[in-house]
Residue frames as a rotation matrix with the C-alpha (Angstrom) as fourth column:
UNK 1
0.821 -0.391 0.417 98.48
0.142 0.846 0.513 121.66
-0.553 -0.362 0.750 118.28
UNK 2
0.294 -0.866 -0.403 102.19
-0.612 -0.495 0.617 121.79
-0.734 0.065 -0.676 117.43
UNK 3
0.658 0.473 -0.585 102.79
-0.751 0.474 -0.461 120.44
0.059 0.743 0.667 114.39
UNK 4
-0.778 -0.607 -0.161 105.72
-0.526 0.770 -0.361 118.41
0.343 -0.196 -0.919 115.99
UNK 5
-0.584 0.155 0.797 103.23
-0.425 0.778 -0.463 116.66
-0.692 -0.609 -0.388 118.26
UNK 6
0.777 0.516 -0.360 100.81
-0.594 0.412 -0.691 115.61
-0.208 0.751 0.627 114.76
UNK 7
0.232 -0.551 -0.802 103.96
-0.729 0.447 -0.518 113.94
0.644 0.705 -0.298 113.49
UNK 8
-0.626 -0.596 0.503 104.79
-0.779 0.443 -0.444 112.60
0.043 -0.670 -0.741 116.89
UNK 9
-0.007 0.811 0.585 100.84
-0.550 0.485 -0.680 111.10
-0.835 -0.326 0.442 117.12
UNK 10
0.651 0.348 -0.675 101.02
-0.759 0.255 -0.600 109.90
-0.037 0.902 0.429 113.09
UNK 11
-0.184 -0.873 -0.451 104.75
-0.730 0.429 -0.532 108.52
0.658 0.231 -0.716 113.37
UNK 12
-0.900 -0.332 0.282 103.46
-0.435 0.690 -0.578 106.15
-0.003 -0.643 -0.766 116.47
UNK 13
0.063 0.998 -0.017 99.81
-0.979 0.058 -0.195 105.61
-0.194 0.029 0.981 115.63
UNK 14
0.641 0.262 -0.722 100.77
-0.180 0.965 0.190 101.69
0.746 0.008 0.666 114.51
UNK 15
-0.095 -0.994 0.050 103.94
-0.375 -0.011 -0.927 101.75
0.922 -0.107 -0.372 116.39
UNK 16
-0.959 -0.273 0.080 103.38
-0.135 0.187 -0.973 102.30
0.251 -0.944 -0.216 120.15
UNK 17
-0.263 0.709 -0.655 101.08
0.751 0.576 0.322 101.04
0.606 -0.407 -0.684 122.92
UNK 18
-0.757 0.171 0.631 99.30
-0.636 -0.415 -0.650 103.27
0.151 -0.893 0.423 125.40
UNK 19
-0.568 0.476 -0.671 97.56
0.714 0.690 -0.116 101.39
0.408 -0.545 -0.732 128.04
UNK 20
-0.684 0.504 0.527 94.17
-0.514 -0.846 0.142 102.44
0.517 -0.173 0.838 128.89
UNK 21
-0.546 0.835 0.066 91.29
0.596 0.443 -0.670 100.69
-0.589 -0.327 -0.740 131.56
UNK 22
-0.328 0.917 -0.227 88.26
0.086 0.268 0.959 100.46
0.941 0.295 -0.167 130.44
UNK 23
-0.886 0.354 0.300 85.45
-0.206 0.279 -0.938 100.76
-0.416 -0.893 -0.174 133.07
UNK 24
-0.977 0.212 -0.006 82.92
0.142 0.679 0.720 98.41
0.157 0.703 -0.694 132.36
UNK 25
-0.452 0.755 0.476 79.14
-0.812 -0.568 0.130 99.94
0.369 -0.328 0.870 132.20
UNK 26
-0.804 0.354 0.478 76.72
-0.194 0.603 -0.774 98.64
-0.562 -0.715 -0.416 134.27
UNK 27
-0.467 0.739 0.486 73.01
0.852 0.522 0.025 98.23
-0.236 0.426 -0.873 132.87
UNK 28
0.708 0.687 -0.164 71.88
0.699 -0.715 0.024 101.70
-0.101 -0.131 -0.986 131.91
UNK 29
0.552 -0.692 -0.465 75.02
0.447 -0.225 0.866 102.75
-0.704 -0.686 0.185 132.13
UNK 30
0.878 -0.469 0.100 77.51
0.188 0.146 -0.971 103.98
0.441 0.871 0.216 129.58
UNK 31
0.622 -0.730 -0.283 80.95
0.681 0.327 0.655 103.27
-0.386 -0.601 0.700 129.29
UNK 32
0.862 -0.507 0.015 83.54
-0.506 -0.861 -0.056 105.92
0.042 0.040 -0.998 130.10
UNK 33
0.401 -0.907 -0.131 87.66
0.461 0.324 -0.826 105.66
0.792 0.271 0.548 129.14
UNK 34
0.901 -0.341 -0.268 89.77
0.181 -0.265 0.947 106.18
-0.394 -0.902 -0.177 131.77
UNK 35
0.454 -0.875 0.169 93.59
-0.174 -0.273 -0.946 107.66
0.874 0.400 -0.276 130.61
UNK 36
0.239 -0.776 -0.584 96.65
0.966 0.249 0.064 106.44
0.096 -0.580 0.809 133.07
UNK 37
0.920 -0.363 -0.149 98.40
-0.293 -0.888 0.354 109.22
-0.261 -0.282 -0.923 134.47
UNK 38
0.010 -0.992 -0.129 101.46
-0.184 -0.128 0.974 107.68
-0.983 0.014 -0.184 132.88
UNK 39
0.873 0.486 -0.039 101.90
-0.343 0.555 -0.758 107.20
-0.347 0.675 0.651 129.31
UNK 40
0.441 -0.551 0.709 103.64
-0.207 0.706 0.677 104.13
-0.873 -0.445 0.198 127.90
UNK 41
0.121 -0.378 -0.918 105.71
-0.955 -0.296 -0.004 104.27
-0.270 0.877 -0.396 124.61
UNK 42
-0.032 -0.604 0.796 106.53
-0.129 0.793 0.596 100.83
-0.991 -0.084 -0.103 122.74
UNK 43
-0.011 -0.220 -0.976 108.12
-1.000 0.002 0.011 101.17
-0.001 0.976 -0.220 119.25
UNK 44
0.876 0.315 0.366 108.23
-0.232 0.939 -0.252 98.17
-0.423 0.136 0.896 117.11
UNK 45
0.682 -0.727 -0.079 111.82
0.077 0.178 -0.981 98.13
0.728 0.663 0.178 116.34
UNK 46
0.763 -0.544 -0.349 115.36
0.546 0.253 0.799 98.69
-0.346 -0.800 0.490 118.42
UNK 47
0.504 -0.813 -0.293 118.77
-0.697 -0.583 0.418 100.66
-0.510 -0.006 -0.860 118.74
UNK 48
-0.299 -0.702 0.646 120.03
-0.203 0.708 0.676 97.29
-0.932 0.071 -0.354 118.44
UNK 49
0.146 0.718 0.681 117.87
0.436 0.571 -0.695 96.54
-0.888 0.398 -0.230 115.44
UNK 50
0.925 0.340 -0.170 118.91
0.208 -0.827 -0.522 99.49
-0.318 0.448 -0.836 113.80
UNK 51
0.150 -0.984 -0.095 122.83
-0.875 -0.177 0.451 98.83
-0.461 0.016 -0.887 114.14
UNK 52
-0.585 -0.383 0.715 122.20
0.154 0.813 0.562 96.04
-0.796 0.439 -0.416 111.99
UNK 53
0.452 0.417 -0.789 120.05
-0.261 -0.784 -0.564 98.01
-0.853 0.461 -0.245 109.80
UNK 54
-0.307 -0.767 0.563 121.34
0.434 0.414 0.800 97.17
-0.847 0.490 0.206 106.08
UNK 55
0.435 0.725 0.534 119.24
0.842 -0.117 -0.526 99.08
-0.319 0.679 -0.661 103.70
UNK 56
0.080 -0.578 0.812 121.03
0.396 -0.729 -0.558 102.71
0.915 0.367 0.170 103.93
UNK 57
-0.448 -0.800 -0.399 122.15
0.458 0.178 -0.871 104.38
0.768 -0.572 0.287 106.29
UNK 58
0.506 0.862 -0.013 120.93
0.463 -0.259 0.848 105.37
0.727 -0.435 -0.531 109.79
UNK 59
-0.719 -0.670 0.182 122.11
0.241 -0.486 -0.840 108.25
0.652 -0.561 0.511 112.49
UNK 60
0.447 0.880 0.160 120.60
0.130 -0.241 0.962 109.29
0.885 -0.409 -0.222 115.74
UNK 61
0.248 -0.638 0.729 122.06
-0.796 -0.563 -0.222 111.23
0.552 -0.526 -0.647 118.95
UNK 62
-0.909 -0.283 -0.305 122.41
0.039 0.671 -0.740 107.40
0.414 -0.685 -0.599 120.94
UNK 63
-0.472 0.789 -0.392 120.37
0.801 0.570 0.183 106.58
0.368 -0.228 -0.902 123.46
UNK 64
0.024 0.466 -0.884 119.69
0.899 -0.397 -0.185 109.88
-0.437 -0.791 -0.429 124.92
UNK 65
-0.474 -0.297 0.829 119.21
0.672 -0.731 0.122 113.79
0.569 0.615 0.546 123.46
UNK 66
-0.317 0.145 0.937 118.95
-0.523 -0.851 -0.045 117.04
0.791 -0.504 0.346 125.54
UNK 67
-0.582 0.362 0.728 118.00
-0.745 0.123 -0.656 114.91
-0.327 -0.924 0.198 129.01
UNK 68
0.194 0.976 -0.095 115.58
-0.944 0.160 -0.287 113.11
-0.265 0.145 0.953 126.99
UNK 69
-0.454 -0.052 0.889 115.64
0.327 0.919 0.220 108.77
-0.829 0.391 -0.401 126.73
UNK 70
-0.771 0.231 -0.593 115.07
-0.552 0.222 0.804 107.46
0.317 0.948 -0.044 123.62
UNK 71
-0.484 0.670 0.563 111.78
-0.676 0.123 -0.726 106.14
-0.556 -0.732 0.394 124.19
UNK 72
0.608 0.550 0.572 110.74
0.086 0.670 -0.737 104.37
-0.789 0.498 0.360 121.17
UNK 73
-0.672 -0.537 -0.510 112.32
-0.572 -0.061 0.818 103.43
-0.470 0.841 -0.266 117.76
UNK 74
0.329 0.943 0.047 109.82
-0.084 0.079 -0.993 102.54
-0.941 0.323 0.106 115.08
UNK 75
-0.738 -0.662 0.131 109.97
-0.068 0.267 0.961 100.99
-0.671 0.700 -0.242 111.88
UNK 76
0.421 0.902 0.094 107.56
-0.086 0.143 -0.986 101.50
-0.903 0.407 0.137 108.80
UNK 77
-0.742 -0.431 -0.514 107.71
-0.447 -0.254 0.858 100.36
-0.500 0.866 -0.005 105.38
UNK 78
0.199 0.960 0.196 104.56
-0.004 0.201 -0.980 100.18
-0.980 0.194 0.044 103.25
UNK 79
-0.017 0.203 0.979 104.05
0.735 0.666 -0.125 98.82
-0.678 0.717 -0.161 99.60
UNK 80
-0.918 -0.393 -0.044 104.84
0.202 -0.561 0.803 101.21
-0.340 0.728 0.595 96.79
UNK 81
-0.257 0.828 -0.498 101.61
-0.249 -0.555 -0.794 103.53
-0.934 -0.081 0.349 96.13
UNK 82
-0.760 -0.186 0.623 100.80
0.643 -0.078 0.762 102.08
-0.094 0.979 0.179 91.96
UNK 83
0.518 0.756 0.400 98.82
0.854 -0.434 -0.288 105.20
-0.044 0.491 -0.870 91.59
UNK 84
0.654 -0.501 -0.567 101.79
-0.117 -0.807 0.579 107.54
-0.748 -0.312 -0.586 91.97
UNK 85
0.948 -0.300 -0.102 103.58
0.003 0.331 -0.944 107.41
0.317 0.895 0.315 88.66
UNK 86
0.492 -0.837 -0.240 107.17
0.795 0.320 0.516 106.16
-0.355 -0.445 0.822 88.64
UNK 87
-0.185 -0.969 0.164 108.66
0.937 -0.224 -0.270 109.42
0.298 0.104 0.949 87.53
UNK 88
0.704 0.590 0.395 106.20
0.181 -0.687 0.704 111.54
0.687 -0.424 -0.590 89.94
UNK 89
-0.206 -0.738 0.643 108.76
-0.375 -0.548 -0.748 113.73
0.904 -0.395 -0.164 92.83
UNK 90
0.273 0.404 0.873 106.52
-0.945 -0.054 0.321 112.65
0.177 -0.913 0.367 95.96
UNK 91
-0.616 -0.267 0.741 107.42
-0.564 0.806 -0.178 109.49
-0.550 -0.528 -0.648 98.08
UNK 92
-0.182 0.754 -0.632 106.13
-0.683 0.365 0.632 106.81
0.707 0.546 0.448 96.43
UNK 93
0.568 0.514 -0.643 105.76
0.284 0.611 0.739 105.13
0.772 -0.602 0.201 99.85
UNK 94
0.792 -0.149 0.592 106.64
-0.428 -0.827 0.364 105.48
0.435 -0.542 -0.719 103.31
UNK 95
0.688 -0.541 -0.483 110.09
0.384 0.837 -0.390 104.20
0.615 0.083 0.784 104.27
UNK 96
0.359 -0.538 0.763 111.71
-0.565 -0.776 -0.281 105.35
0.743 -0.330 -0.583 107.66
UNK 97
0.132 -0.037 -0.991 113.10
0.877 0.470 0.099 104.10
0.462 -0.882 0.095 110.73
UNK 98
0.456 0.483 0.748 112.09
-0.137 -0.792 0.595 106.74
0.879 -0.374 -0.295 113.60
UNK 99
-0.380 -0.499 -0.778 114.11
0.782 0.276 -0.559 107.75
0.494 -0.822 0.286 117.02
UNK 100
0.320 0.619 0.718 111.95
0.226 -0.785 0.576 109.37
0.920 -0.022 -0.391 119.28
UNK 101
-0.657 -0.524 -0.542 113.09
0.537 0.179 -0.824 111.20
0.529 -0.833 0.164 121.97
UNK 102
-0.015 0.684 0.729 110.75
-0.155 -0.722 0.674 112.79
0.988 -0.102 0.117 125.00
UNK 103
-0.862 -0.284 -0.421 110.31
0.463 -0.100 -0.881 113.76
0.208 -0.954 0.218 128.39
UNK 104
-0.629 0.676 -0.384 107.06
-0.051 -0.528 -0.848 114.77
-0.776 -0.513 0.367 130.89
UNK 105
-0.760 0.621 -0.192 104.84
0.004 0.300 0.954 113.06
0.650 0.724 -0.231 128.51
UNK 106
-0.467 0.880 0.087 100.40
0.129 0.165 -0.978 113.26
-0.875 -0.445 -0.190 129.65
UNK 107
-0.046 0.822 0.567 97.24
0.997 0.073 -0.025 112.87
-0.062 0.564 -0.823 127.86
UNK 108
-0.779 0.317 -0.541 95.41
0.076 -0.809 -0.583 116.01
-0.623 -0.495 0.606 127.14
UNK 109
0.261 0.944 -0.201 92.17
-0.434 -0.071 -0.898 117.21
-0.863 0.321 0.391 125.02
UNK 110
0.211 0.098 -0.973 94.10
-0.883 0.446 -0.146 116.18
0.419 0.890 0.180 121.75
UNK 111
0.869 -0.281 -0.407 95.76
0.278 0.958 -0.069 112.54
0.410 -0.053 0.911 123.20
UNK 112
0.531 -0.648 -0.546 99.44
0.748 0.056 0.662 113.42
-0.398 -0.760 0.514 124.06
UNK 113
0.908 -0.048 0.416 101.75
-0.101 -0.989 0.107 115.86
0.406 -0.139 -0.903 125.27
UNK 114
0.628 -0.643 -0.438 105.05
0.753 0.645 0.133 116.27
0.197 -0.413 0.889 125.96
UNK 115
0.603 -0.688 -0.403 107.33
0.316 -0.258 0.913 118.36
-0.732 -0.678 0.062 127.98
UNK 116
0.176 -0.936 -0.306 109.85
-0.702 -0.337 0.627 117.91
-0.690 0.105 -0.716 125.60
UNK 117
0.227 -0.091 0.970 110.41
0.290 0.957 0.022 116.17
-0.930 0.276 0.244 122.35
UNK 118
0.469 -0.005 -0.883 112.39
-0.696 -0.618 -0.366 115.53
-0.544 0.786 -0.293 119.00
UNK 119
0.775 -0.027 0.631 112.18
0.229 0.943 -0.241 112.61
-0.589 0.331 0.737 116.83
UNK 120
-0.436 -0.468 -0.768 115.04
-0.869 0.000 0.494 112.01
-0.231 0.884 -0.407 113.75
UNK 121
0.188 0.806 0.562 113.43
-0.302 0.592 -0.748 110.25
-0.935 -0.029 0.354 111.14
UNK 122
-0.557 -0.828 -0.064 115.82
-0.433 0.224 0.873 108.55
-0.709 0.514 -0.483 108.59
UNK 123
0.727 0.601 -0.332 114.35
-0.489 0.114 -0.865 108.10
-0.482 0.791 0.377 104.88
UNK 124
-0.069 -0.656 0.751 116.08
0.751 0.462 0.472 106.47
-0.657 0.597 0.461 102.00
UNK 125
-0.430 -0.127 -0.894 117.10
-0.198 -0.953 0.230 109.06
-0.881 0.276 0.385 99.70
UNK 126
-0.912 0.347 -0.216 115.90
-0.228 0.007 0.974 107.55
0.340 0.938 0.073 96.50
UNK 127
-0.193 0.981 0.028 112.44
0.943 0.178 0.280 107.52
0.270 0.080 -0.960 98.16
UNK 128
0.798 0.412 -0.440 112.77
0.576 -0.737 0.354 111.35
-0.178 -0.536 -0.825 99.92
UNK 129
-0.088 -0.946 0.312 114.81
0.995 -0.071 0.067 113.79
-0.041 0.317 0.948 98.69
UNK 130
-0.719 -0.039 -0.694 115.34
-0.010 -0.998 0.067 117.79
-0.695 0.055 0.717 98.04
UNK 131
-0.921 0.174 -0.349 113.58
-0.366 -0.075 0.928 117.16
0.135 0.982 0.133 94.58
UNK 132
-0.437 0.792 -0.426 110.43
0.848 0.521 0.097 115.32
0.299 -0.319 -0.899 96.32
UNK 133
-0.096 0.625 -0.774 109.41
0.568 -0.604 -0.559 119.41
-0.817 -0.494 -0.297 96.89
UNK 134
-0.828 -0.561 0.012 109.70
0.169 -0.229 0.959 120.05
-0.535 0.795 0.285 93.27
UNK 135
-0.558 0.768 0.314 106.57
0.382 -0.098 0.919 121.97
0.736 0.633 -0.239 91.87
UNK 136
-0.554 0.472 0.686 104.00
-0.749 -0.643 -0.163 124.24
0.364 -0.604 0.709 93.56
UNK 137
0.351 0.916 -0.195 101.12
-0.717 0.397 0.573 121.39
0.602 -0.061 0.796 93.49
UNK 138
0.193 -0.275 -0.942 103.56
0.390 0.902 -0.183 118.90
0.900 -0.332 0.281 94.97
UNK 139
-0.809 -0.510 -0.292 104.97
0.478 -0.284 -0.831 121.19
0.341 -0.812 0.473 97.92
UNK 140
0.269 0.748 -0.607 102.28
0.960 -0.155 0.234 123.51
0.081 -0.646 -0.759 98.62
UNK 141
0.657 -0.446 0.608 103.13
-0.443 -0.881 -0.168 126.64
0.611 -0.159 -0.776 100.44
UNK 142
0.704 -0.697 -0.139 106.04
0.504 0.351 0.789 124.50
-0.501 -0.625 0.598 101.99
UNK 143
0.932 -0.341 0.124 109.46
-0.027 -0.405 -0.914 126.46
0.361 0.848 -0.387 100.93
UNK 144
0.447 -0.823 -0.351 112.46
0.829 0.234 0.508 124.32
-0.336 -0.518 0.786 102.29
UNK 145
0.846 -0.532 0.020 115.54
-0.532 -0.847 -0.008 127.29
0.021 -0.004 -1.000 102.96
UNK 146
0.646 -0.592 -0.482 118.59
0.345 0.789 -0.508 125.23
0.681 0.161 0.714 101.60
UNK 147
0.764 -0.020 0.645 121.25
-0.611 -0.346 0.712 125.27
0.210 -0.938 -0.276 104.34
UNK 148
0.048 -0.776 -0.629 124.79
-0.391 0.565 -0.727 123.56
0.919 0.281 -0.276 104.93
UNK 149
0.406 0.093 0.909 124.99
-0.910 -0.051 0.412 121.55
0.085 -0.994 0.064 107.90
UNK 150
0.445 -0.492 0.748 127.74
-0.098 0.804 0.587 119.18
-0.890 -0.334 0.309 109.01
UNK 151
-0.718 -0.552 0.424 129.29
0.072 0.547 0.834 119.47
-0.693 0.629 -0.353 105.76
UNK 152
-0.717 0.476 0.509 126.31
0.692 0.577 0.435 118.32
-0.086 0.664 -0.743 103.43
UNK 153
-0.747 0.606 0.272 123.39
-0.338 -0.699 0.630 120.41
0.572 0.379 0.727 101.64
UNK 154
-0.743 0.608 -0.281 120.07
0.579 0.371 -0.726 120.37
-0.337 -0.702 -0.627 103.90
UNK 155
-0.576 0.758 0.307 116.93
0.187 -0.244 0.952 121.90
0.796 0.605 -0.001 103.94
UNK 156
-0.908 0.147 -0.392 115.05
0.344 -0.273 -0.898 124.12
-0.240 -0.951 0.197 106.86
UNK 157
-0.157 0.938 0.310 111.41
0.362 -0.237 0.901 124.47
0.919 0.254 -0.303 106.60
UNK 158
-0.774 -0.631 0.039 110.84
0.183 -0.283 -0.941 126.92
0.605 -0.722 0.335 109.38
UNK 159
-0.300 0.951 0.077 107.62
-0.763 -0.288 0.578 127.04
0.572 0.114 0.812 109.82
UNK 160
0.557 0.772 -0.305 107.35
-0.563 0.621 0.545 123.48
0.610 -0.132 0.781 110.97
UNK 161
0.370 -0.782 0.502 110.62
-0.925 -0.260 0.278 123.52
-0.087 -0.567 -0.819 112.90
UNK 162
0.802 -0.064 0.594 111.71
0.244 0.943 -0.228 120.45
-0.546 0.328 0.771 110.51
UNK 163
0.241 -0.725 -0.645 115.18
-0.874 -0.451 0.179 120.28
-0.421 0.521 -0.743 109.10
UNK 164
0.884 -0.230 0.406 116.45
0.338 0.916 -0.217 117.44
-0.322 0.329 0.888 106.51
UNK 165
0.146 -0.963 -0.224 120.00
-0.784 -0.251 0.568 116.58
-0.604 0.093 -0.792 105.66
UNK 166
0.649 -0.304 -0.698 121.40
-0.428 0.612 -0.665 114.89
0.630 0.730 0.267 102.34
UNK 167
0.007 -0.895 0.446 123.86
-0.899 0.189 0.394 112.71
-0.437 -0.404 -0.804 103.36
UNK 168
-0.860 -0.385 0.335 125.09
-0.245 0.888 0.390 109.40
-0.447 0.254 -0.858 101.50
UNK 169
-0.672 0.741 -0.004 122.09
0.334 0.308 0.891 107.22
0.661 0.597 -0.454 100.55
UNK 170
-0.316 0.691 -0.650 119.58
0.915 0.041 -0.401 108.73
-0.250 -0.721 -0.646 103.65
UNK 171
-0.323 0.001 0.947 117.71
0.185 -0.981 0.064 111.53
0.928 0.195 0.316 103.82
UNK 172
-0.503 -0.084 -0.860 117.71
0.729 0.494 -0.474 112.53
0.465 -0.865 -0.187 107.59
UNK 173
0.125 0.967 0.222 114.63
0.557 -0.253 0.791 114.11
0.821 0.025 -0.570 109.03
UNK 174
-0.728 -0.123 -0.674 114.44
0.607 0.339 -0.718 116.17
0.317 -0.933 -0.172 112.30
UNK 175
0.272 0.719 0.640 111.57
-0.075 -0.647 0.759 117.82
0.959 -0.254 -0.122 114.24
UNK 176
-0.834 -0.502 -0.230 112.57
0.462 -0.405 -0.789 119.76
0.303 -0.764 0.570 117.48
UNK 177
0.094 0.398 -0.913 110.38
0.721 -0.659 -0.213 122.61
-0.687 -0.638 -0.349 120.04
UNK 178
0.629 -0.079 -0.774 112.50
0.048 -0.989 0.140 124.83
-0.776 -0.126 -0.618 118.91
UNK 179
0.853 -0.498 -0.158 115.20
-0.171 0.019 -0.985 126.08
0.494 0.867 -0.069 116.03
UNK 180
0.136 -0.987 0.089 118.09
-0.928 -0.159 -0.338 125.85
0.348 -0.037 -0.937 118.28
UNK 181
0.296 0.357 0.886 116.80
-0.434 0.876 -0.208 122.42
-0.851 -0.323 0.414 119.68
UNK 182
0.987 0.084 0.134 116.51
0.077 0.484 -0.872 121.28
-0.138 0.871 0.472 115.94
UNK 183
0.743 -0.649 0.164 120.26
-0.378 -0.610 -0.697 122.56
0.552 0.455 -0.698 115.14
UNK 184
0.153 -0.663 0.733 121.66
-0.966 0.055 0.252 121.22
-0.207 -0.747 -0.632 118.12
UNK 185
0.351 0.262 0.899 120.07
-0.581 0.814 -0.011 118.04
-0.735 -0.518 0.438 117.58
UNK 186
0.886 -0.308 -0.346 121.80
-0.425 -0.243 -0.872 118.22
0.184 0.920 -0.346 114.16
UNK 187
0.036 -0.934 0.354 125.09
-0.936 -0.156 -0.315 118.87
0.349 -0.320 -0.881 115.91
UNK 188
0.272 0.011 0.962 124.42
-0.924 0.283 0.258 115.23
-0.270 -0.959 0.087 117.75
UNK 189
0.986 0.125 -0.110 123.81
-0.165 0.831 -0.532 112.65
0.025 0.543 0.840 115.13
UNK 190
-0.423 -0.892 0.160 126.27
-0.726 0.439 0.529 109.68
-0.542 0.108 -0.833 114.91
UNK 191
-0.674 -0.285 -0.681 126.11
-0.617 0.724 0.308 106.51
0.405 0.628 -0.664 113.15
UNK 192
0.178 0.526 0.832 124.14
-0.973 0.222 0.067 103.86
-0.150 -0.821 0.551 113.86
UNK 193
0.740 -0.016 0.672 124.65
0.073 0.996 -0.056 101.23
-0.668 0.091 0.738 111.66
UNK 194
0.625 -0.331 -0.707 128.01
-0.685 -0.668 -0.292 102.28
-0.375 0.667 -0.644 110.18
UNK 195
-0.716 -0.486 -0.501 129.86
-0.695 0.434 0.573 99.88
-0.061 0.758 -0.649 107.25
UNK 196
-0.029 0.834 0.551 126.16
0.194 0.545 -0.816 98.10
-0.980 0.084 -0.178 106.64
UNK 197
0.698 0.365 0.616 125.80
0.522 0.330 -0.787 99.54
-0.490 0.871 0.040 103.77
UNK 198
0.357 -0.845 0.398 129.02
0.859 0.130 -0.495 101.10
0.367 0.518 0.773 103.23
UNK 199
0.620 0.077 0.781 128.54
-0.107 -0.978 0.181 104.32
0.777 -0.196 -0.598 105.26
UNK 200
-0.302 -0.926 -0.227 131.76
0.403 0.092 -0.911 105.07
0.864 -0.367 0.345 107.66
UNK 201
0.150 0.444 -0.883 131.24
0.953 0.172 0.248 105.81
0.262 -0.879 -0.398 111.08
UNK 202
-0.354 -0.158 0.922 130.77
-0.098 -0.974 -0.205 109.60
0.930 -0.163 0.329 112.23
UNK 203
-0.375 0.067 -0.924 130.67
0.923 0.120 -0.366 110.79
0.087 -0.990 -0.107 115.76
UNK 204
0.320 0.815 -0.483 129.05
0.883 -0.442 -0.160 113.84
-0.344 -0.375 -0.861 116.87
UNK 205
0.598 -0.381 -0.705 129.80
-0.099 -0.908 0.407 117.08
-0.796 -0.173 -0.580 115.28
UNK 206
-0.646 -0.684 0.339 131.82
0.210 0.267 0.941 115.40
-0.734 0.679 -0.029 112.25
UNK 207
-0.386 0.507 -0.770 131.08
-0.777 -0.629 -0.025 116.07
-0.497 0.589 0.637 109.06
UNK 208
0.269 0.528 0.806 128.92
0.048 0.828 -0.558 113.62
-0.962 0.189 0.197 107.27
UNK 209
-0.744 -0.361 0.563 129.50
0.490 0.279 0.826 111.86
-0.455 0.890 -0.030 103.88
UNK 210
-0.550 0.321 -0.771 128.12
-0.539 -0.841 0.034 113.85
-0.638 0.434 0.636 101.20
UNK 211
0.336 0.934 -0.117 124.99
-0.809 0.223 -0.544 112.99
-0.482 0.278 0.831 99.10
UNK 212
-0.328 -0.494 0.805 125.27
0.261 0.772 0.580 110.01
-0.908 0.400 -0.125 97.07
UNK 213
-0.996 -0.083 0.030 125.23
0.046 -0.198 0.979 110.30
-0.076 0.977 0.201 92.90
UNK 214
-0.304 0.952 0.039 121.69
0.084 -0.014 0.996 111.03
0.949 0.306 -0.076 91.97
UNK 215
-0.454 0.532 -0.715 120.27
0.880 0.394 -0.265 111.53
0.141 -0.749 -0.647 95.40
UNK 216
-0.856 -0.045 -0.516 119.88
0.004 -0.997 0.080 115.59
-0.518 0.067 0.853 94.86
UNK 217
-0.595 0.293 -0.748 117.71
-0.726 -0.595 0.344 115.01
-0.344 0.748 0.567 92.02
UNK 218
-0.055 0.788 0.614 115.84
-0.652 0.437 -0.620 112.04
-0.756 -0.434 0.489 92.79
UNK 219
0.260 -0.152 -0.954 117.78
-0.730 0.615 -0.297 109.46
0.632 0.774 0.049 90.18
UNK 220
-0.841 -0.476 0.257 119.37
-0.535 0.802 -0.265 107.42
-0.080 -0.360 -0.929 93.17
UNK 221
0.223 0.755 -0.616 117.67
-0.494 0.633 0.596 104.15
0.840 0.171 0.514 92.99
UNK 222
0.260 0.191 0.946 116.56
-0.958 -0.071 0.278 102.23
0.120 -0.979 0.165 96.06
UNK 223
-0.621 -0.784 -0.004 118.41
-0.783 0.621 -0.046 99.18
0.039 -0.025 -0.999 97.05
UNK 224
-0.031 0.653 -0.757 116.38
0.119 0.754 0.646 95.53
0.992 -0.070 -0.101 96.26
């Protein structure tokens, strides 16, 4: 399984619905799921939700990327971990707001498939950062390849066809198919919720505001 589609199944596991019948056993019987032949996305958030957005800043290609709708937008934010010490590198919790795009979604042996798909998943930087892979025990055998894009310092982890970009107070996630998919999909981001939290509006292909103070090095603190 591609490790995009694990992130795609983790990132919607509270998020979206898929409708499924039931057929109900008889006596003797056991009961067997039945999978639609369509499946139904339903994030728990909104474009619109997001362009009011006020926490830090958020970017995604609009409603559509490579052919693909935006099918779901998804919002998690979970309670601060108090076994992670407060001056440990790893998220202390998970804080994103998620635009998935995809196309020629079905079921198969793992749950779903898709045709086509590639989410951008917008962190705060003082919770995710460059410095959140700092140390062997903390990263693994992950070894982000630092990278300029749009202007601003990033991070390409090729293996898992995942690229993050610094930018202002965000740290902006993307998983793609492919590397030129992922790059392009780079090339797309705009604003969403620009002058919320002071971030200026960029259109496709502009260069993005550079990191904010301490966000490199995991000092920026995270807004009340």
């Amino acid at each position: 399984m591609s490790s995009l589609r694990w992130v795609l199944v983790g990132a919607l596991a509270s998020a979206f619905v898929i409708l499924m019948a039931v057929v109900l056993a008889r006596p003797g019987q056991t009961a067997e799921l039945q999978r639609p032949d369509k499946v139904v996305f339903k994030g728990n958030f909104s474009y619109g939700k997001a362009a009011a957005f006020d926490r830090y800043g958020l970017y995604a290609p609009g409603p559509s990327f490579g052919g693909m709708p935006l099918v779901a937008v998804t919002r998690r934010l979970d309670a601060a971990n108090p076994r992670i010490p407060a001056n440990a590198a790893v998220p202390k919790r998970a804080d994103w707001v998620n635009f998935i795009y995809a196309s020629g979604c079905a079921y198969d042996e793992f749950g779903i498939d898709c045709d086509n798909m590639a989410q951008v998943q917008v962190w705060p930087a003082c919770e995710r950062n460059l410095h959140s892979y700092e140390g062997a025990s903390l990263a693994g055998d992950i070894h982000p390849e630092p990278v300029t894009v749009r202007g601003v310092p990033s991070a390409f982890f090729k293996d898992d066809t995942m690229l993050e970009i610094y930018s202002g107070d965000s740290t902006i996630v993307l998983f793609a198919r492919s590397e030129e998919q992922l790059f392009t999909l780079a090339d797309e981001l705009l604003s969403v919720n620009a002058g919320k939290v002071g971030n200026p509006s960029v259109e496709r292909k502009a260069a993005l505001p550079p990191p904010a103070q301490g966000a490199m090095t995991g000092t920026l603190e995270c807004r009340a």
